[in-house]
PLY file of the C-alpha trace (Angstrom):
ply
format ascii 1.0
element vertex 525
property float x
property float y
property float z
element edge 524
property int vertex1
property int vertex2
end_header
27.58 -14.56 19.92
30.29 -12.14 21.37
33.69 -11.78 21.65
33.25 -10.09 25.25
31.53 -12.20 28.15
28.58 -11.02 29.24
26.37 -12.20 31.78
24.02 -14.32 31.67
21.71 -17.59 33.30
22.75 -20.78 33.01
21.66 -23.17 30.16
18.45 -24.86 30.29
17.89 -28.70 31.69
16.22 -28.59 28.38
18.55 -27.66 26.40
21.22 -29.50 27.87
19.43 -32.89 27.44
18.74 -32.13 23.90
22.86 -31.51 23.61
23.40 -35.06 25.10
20.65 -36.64 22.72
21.96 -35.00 20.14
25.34 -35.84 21.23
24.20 -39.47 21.40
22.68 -39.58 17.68
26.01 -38.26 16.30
28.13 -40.22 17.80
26.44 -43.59 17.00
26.21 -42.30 13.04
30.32 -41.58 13.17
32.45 -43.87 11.75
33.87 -44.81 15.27
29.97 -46.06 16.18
31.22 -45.32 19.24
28.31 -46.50 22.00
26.75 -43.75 23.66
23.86 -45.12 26.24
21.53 -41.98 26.26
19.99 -42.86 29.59
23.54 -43.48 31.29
24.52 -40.20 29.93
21.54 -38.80 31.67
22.20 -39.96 35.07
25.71 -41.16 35.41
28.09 -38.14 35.62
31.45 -40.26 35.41
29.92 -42.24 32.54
29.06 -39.10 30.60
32.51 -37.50 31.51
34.07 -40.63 30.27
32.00 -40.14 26.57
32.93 -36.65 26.69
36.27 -37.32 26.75
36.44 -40.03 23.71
33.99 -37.01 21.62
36.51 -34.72 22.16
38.98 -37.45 20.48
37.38 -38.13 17.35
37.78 -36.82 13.60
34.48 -35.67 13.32
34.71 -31.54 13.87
30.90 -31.11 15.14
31.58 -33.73 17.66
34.23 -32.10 19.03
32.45 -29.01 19.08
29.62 -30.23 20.63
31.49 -32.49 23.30
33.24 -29.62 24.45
30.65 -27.36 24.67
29.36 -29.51 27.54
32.61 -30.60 28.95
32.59 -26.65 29.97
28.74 -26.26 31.15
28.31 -27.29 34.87
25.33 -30.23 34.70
23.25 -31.79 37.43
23.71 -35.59 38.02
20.68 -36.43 36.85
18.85 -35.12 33.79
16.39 -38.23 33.36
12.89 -36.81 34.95
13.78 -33.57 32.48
14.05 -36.18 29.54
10.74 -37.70 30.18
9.13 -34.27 30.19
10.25 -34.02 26.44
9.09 -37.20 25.58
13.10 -38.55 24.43
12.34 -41.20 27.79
8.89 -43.23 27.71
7.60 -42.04 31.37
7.53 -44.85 34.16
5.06 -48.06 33.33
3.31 -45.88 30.45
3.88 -46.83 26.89
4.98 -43.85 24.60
2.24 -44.71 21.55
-0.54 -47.10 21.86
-0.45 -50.21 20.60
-1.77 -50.05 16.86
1.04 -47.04 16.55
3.55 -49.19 18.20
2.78 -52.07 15.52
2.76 -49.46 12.62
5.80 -47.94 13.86
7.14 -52.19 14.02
6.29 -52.54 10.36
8.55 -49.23 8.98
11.40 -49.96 11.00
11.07 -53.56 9.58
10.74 -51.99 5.69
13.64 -49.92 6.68
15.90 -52.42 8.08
15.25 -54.45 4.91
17.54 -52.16 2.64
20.37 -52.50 5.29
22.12 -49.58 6.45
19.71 -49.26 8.50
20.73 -45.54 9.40
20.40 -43.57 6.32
17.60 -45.55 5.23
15.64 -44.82 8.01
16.49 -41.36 7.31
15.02 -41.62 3.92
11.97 -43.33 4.67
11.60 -40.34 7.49
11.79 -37.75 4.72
9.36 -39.70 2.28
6.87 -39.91 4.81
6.62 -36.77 6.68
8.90 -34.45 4.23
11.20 -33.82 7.05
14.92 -33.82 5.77
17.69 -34.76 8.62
20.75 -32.22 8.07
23.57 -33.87 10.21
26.58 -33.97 8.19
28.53 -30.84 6.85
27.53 -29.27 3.39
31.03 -29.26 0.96
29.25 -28.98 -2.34
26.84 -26.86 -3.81
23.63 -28.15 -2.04
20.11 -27.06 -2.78
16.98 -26.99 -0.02
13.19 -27.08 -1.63
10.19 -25.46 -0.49
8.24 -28.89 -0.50
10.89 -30.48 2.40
11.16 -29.11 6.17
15.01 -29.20 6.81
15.95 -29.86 10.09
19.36 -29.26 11.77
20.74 -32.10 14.26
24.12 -30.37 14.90
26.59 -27.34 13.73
26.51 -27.39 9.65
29.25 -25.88 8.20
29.05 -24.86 4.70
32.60 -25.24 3.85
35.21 -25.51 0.83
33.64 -22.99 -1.52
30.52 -24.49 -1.41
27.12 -22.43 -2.20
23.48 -23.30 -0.14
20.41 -22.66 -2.06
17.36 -22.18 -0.26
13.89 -21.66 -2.08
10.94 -19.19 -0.83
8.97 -20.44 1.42
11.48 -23.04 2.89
11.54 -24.28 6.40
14.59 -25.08 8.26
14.10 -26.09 12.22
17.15 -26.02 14.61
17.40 -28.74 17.41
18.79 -27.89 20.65
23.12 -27.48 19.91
22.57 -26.57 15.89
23.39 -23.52 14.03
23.97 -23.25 10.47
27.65 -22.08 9.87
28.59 -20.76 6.39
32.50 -20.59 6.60
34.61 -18.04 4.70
34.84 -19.03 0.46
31.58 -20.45 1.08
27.52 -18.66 0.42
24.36 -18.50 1.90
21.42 -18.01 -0.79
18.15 -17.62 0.80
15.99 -15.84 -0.95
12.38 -15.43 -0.02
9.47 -13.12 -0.48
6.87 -11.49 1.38
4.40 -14.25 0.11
6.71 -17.01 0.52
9.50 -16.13 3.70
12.40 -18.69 3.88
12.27 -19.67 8.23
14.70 -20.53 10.62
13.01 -21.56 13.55
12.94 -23.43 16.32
12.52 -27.78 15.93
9.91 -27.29 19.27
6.80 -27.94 18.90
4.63 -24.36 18.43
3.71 -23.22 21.66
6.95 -24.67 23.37
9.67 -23.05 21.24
11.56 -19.95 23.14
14.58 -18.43 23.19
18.01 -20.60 22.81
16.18 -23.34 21.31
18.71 -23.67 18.45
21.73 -21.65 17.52
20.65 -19.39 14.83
22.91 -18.26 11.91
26.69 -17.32 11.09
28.01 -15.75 8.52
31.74 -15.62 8.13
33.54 -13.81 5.46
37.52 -12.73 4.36
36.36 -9.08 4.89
38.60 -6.78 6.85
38.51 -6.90 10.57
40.79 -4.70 13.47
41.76 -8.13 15.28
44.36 -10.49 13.35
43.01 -13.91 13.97
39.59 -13.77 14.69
36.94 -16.43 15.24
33.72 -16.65 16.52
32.96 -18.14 19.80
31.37 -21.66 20.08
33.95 -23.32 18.18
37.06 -25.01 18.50
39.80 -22.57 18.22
41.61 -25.66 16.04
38.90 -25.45 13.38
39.87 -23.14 10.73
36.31 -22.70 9.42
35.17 -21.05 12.59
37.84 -18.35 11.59
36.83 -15.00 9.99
38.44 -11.94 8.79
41.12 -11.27 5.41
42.05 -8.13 3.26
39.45 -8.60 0.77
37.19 -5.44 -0.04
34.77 -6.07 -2.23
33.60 -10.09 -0.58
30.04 -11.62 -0.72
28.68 -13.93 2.24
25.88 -14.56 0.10
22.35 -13.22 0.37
19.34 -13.21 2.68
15.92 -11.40 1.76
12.82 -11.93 3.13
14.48 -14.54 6.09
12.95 -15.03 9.86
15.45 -16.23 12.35
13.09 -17.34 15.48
14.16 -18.81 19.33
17.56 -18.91 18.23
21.24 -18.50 20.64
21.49 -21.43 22.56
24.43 -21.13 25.30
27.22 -22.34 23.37
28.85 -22.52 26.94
28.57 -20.99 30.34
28.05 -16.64 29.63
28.39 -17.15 25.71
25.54 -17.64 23.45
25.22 -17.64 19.79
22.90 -14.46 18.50
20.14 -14.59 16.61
22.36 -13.33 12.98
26.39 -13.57 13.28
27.77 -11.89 10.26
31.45 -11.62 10.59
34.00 -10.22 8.15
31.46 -10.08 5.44
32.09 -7.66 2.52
30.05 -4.97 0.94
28.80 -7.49 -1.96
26.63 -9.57 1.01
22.84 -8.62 0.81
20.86 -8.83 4.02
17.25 -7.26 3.18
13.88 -7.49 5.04
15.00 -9.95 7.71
13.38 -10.61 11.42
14.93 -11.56 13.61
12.94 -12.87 16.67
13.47 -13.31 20.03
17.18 -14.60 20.51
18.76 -15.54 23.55
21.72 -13.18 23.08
21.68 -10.32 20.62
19.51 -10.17 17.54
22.02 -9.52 14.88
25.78 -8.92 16.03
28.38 -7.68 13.17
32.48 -8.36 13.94
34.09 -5.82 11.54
33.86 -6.29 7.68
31.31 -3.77 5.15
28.21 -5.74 5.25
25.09 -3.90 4.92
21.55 -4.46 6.24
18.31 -2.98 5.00
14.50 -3.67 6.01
15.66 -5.11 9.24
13.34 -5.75 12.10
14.42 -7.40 15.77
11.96 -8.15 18.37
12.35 -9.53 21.91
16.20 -10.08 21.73
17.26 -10.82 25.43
20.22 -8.67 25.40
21.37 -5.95 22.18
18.60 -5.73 19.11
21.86 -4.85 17.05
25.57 -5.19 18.28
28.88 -4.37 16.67
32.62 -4.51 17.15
35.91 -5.39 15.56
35.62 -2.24 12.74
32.52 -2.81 11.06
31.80 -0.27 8.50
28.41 -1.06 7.18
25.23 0.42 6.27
22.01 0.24 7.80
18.67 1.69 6.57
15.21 1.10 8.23
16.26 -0.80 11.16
12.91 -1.44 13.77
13.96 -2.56 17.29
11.37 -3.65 19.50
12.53 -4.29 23.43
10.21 -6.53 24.88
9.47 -5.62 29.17
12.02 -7.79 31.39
14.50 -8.59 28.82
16.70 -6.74 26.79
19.70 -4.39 27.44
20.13 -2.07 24.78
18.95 -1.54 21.25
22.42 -0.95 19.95
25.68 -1.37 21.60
28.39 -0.33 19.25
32.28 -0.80 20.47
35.31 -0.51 17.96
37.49 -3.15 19.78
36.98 -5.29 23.14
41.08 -4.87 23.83
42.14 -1.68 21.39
39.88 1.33 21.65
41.96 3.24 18.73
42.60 -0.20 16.60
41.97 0.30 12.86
40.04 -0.26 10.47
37.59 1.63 13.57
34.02 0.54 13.59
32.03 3.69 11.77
28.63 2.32 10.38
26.54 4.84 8.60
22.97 4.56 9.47
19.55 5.87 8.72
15.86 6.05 9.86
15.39 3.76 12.33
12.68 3.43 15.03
14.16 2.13 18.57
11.39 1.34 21.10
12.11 0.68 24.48
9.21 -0.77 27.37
11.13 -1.14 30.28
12.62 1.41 32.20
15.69 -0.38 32.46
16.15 -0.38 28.41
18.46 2.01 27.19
19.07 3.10 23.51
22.28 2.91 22.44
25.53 2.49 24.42
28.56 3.78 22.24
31.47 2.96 23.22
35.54 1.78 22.79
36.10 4.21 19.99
33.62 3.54 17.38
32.53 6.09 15.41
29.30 6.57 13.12
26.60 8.39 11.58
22.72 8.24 12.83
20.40 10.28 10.68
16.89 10.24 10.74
16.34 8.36 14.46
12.75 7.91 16.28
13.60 6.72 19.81
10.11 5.93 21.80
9.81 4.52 25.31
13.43 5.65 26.98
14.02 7.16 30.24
16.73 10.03 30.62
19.56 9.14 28.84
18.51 7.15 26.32
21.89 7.87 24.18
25.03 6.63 26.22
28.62 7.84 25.32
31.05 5.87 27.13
34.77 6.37 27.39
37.19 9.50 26.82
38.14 8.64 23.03
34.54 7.73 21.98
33.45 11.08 23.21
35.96 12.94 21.27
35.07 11.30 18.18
32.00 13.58 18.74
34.25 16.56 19.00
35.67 15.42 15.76
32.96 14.99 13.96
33.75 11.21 13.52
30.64 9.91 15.14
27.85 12.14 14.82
23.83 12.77 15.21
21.64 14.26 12.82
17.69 14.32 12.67
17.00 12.55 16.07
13.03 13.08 16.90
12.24 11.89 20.30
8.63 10.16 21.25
8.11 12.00 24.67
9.54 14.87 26.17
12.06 13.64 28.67
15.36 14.76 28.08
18.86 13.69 28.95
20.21 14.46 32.69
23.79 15.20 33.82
25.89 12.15 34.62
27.23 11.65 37.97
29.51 9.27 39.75
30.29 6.29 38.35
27.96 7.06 35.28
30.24 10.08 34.36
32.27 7.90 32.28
33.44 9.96 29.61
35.82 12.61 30.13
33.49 15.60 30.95
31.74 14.74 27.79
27.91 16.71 28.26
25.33 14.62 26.95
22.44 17.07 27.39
23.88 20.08 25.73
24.95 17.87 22.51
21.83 15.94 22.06
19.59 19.18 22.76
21.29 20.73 19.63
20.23 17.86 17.71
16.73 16.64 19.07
13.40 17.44 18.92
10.45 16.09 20.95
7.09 15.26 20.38
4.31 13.45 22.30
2.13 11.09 20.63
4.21 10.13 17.53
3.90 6.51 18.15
0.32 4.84 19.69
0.21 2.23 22.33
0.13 -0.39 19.45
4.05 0.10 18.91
4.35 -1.64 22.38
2.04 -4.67 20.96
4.30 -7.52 21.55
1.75 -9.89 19.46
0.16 -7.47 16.84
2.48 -4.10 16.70
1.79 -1.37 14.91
5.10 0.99 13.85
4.03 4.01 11.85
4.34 7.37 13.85
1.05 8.43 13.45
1.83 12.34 12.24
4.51 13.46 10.00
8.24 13.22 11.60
10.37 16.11 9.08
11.37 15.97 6.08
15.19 16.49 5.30
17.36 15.53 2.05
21.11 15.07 3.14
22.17 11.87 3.08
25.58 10.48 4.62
26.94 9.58 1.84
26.15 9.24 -2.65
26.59 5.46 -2.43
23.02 4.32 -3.95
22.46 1.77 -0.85
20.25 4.79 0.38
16.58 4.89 -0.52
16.36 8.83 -0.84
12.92 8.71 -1.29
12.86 8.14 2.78
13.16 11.62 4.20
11.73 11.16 7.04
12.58 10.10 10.39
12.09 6.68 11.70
11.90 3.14 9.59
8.44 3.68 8.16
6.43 5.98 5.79
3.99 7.86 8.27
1.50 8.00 5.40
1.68 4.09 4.06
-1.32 2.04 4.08
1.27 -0.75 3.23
4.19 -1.12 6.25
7.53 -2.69 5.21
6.80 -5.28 7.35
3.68 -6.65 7.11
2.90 -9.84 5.47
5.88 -11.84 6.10
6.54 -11.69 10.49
5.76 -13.40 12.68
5.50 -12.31 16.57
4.33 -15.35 18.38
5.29 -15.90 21.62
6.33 -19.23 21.66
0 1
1 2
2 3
3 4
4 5
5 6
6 7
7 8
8 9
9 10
10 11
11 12
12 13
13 14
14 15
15 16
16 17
17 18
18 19
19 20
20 21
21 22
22 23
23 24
24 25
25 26
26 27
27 28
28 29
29 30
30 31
31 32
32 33
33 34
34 35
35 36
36 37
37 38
38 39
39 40
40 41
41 42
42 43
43 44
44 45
45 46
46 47
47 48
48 49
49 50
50 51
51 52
52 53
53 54
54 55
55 56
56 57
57 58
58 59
59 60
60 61
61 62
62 63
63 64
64 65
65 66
66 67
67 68
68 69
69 70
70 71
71 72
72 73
73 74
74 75
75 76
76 77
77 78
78 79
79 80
80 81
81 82
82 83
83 84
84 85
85 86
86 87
87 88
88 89
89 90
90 91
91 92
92 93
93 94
94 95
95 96
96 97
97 98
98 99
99 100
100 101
101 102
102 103
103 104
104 105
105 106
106 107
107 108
108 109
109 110
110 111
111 112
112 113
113 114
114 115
115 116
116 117
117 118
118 119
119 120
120 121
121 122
122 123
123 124
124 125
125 126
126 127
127 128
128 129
129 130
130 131
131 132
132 133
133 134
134 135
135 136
136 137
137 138
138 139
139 140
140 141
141 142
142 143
143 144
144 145
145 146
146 147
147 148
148 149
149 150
150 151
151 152
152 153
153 154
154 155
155 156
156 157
157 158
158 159
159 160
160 161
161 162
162 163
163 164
164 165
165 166
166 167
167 168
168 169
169 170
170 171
171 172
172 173
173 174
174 175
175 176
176 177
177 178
178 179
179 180
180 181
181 182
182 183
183 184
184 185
185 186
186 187
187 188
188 189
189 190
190 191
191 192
192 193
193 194
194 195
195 196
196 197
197 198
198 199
199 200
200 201
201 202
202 203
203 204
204 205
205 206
206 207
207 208
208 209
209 210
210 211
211 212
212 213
213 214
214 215
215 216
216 217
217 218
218 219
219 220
220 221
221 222
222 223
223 224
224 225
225 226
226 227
227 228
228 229
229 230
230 231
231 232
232 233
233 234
234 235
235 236
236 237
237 238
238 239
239 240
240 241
241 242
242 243
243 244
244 245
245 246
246 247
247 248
248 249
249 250
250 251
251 252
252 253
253 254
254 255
255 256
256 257
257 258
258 259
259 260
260 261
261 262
262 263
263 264
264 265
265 266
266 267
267 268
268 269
269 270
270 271
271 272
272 273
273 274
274 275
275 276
276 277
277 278
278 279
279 280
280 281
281 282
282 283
283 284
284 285
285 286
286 287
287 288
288 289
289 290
290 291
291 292
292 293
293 294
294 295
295 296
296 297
297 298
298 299
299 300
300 301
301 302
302 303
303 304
304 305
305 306
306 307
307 308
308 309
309 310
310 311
311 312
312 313
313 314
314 315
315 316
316 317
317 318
318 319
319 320
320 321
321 322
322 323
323 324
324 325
325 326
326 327
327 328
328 329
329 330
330 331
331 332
332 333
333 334
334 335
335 336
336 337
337 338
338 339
339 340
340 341
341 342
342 343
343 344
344 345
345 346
346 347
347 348
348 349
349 350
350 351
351 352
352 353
353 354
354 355
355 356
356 357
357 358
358 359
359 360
360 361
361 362
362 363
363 364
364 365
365 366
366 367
367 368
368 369
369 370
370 371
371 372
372 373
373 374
374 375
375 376
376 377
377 378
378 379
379 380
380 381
381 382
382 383
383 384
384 385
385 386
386 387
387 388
388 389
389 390
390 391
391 392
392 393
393 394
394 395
395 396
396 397
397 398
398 399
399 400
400 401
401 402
402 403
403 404
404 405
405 406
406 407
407 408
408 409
409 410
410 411
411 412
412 413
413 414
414 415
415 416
416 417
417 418
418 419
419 420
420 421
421 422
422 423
423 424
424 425
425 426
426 427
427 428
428 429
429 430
430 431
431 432
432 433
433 434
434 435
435 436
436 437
437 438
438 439
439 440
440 441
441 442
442 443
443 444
444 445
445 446
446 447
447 448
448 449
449 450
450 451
451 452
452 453
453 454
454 455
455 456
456 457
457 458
458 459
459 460
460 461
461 462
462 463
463 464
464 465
465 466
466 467
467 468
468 469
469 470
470 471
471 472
472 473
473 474
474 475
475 476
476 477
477 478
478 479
479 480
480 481
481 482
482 483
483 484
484 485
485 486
486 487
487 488
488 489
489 490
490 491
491 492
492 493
493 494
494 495
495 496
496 497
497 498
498 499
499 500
500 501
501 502
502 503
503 504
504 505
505 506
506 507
507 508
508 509
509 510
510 511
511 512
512 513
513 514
514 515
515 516
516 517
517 518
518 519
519 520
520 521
521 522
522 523
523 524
């Protein structure tokens, strides 16, 4: 999810026909019960503009959402062969079950219609026989989700009005096509896992069909301190208040997240903006994000928008543009941070910016961060790209698989923060022995600033630290395989900083054990 519009492919025929189903389910469950023909919406483009139009009109937030999300995305007539491919249209003279399913399937509606309210009922009966739990209404009370259910998400949820979600280890939660889970500001996210038992967020596909943009993935939004007065995250209405983010508070919680996988998530919320993998905007210094993957998004991985949040034990594979993304004056933390950029997709691992519209606004994005591993396999990838005045701190960096210029400083202020000592290098151990080269043309974009003279003083290179495994897309291995220096400064005494990890890069060259082992998952689909 960005603030900035980048570019990007059109959304999916799939994806847009599971919008209009779900678009169909919703608005037949709304108090309205306003009649939504699925098939007509398919294929009739007037009568599907003419729905779109009474969505956009009701009380219920998530409709609105959702109906203008496609009232902006451009949609061929007809959407009804793409329908039958998923199996949400019986195909032509062919019945969907066979006949002693259709009969059993006869009998529970029956049972179900029995109770009346035939609706929820039929949502209960779902849930006692396959332990699937429909989330399609917003969460404004402390809720709790239980290992023994599979939740899965028909729409946006907000979690609004103060109210706390509990999630157990080892709890699944599947996203539909046009879901995300939305935790609004006053409101937490508590999901913690472990290594035996991860919470997931994943895709509602069936395995082997679930890819990128399948779902919308997860936003955090706190009263933290941001550079931009007003700020809300893109995807929803500007009129809804709980898509706003951003206060004066210093010392805020979003909640916590250890031992989470976020999978196939950042479906376009409309044309050029997608939702990321991990949104966590204006979150304080109190929010704990620890060993999370994040896997495969359709936009970035994780994206921060201002606020102190920290992030430790973080792993992003396969995002299909930034691993990690900032802006808006975030002044977090990171510690080992693996980013894995998978061939043909992928921009940059980081791209850090301080403002889209103020270079010099304040509070200015300055995150500290330490041993990370950044692993490019295209030759298109780049490393970072630091730009619009943010500042920083990287300590303690293993880049592997980047051309020459893997570090990018863009813009005349952003390079003299470097001459100020406001965004700085230190420890920076380089897989290879390629170098940076001098800038020309268009690509000298920073005021003179010389690339290869600053990063010589503060690299060193070495073939072989990292095998071919590292570039496993299915089965990687990330350990450099010989020590990578040893060095005890820290950036600052705040006891966020395991100071046991002195050397560069996100894992232990001599563990047996790797941070991240036990709990990932890197399937393709």
């Amino acid at each position: 999810m960005t603030l900035l519009t980048s570019p990007a492919p059109a959304a999916t025929k799939s994806n847009l026909v599971g919008l209009l189903w779900t678009l169909s389910e919703r608005l037949a469950a709304a108090p309205e019960q306003t009649e939504a023909d699925f098939e007509r919406l398919l294929s009739e483009p007037e009568y599907r503009n003419d729905i779109l139009r009474k969505a956009r009109s009701t009380d219920d937030p998530g409709i609105q959402n959702l109906a203008h999300r496609l009232a902006r995305t451009d949609m061929p007539d007809s959407l009804t062969e793409d329908a039958r491919q998923q199996g949400l249209l019986p195909k032509a003279f062919k019945p969907v079950l066979t006949r002693p399913w259709r009969q059993l399937l006869l009998l529970l509606l029956t049972i179900a219609l029995v109770f009346a309210g035939a609706h929820s009922q039929w949502e209960r009966l779902l849930e006692t026989l396959t332990g699937t739990v429909i989330v399609n209404t917003d969460i404004d009370t402390d809720t709790r989700w239980f290992a023994d259910r599979t939740y899965r998400l028909d729409t946006d949820i907000f979690v609004h009005n103060n109210a706390v979600l509990r999630i157990e280890p080892g709890t699944v939660i599947k996203g539909r096509p046009g879901s995300s889970l939305v935790i609004a500001r006053g409101s937490q996210l508590l999901a913690e896992g472990t290594r035996t038992a991860p919470i997931v967020f994943t895709s509602a596909q069936p395995i082997g069909q679930r890819d990128r943009g399948d779902w919308g993935g997860v936003v955090l939004l706190g009263d933290d301190r941001t550079n931009e007065a007003f700020a809300r995250v893109e995807g929803v209405d500007g009129r809804d208040i709980r898509g706003h983010f951003g206060g004066q508070a210093h010392n805020s919680s979003c909640g916590t997240l250890r031992y989470v996988r976020i999978e196939y998530a950042g479906y376009e919320a409309f044309v050029d903006n997608e939702l990321n993998g991990l949104t966590v905007a204006g979150c304080g210094p109190q929010t704990t994000l620890d060993y999370l993957h994040i896997h495969k998004a359709l936009d970035d991985g994780i994206e921060f928008f201002g606020g102190s949040a920290n992030v430790s034990h973080l792993l992003v594979t396969g995002a299909r543009d930034d691993s990690l993304d900032w802006d808006l004056g975030w002044n977090g933390k990171v510690q080992f941070l693996i980013a894995q950029q998978y061939p043909n997709s992928g921009d940059r691992a980081f791209e850090g910016d301080n403002s889209p519209e103020r270079d010099n606004a304040r509070p200015r994005s300055q995150p500290l961060i330490s041993n990370i591993t950044l692993i490019g396999t295209d030759p298109r990838h780049t490393a970072m790209v630091l730009r619009s005045g943010t500042a920083g701190q990287f300590s303690r960096v293993l880049l592997s698989g980047y051309g020459n210029n893997p570090i990018d400083v863009r813009g005349p202020l952003t390079s003299g923060l470097v001459q100020q000592e406001a965004l700085q290098f230190h420890h920076l151990i380089i897989d290879g022995d390629a170098g940076w080269s001098a800038e020309n043309g268009d690509q000298n974009n920073d005021a003179g600033f010389a690339e290869p003279d600053y990063f010589a003083s503060v690299s060193q290179f070495t073939r072989g630290l990292l095998s071919t495994r590292a570039n496993n897309l299915r089965a990687p291995d990330f350990r450099p395989s010989q020590a990578t220096g040893s060095w005890t400064d820290w950036p600052d005494t705040d006891p966020f900083w395991d100071q046991t990890a002195t050397y560069a890069g996100a894992v232990d060259p001599a563990t047996t054990d790797p941070w991240y082992l036990g709990w990932t998952d890197f399937s393709e689909h």
